[in-house]
N, C-alpha and C positions, 0 to 999 in steps of 0.2 A: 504494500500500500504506500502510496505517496505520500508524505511527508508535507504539508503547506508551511510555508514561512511564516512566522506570527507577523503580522500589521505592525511597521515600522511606524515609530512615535514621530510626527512632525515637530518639526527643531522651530521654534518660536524667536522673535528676541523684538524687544521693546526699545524705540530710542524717542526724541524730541522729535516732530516734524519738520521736513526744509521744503522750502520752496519751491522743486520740483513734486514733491506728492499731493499738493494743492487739489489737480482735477482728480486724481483719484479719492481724496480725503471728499471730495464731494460726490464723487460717484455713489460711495457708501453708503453716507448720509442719505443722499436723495432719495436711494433707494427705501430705506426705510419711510424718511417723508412723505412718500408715494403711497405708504400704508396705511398714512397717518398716525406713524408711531413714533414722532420727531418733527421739528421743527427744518423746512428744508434750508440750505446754506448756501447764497450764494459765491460765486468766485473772489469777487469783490471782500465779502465779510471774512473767507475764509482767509483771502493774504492778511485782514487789518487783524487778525486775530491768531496766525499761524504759529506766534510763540506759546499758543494755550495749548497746543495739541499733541500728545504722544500718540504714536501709532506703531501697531504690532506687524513684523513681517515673518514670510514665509519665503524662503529663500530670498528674494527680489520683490514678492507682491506684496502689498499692504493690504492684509487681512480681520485690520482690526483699528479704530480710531476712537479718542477719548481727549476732551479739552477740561482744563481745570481753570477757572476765568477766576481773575481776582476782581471782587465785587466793592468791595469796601478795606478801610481798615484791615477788621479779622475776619472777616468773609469771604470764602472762596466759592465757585457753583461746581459742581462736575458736571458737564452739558456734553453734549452731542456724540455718547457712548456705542457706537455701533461697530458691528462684527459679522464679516461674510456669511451667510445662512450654511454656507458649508463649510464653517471650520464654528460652529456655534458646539457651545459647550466639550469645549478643548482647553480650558483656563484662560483664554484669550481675555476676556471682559476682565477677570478677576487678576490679570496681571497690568493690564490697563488702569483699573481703579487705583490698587497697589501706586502704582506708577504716579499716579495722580496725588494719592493721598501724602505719599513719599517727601514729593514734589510743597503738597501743601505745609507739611514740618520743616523743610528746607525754611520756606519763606514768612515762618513763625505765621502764620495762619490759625485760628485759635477754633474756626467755624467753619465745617463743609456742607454745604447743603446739593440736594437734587430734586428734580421735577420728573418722576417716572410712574412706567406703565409697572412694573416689575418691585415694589419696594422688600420682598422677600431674599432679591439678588441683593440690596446693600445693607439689608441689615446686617449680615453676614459681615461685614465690614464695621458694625459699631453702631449703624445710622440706626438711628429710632424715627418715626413719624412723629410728626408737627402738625399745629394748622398753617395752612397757606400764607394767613396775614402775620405770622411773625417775621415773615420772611424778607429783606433789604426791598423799598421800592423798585430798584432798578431792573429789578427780576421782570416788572409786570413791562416794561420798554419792548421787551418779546413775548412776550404772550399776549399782545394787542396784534401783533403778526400770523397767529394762526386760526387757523377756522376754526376752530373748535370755542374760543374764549366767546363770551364770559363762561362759558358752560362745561371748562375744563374737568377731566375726570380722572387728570394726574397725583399724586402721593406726593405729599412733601415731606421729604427726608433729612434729618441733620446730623452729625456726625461730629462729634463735641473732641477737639485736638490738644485742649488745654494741656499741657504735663508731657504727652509728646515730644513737645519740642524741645530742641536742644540747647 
């Protein structure tokens, strides 16, 4: 009888975003947008904002993209979290977040929050659910941009860094 290979683990790795993964960083994104499960990004938004975003590669493809936006003070948001349907659930999200949150201790950041479909995925990371209106005005600047508001049916999540840092 033959023998099958076991399924080779895809080799991952996380860095900052540059300037060339720009249309793919929106590839991603729109994709999801297109579901309605995100906010879509144009080209424009994503260069004035391209230092927010870490993205996950697979050999050369970017397979995975996650911005951590400084909002205020000690406020940071984790926004525009998406990952190829076909490498979903390979720790990709959860090395992204990581990445993010990492990021957030670097930059003595005290406050992580999020706006999600999913709040079961960041709890796992610390966040607990909030109400909406605790949350920085600035937040609501994009959420006047999607179809969905006022009548949003996203989570808000907060993710308390105090002591963290270093």
């Amino acid at each position: 009888m033959k023998r099958e290979n076991p399924p080779t683990k895809l080799k991952f790795r996380v860095r900052k975003a540059l300037n060339p993964d720009v249309k793919e960083i929106q590839k991603l994104i729109n994709h999801f947008a297109s579901e309605g499960l995100m906010l879509s990004r144009s080209l424009s938004e994503l260069f004035d904002t391209l230092r927010d975003f870490h993205v996950c590669l697979s050999e050369e493809e970017i397979v995975g993209v996650c911005a951590l936006h400084v909002v205020w003070e000690d406020f940071a948001e984790i926004k525009s979290l998406a990952v190829a349907p076909q490498y979903h659930r390979q720790g990709i999200g959860k090395e992204l977040v990581r990445a993010s949150l990492n990021e957030a201790v670097s930059l003595n950041i005290k406050h992580v929050f999020t706006l999600t479909y999913k709040p079961e995925f960041f709890e796992k990371f610390g966040f607990h659910v909030v109400e909406k209106d605790i949350l920085p005005h600035k937040v609501w600047g994009e959420c006047i941009k999607c179809v969905k508001f006022p009548d949003c049916n996203e989570v808000a999540l907060i993710c308390d860094l105090e002591g963290k840092n270093s």
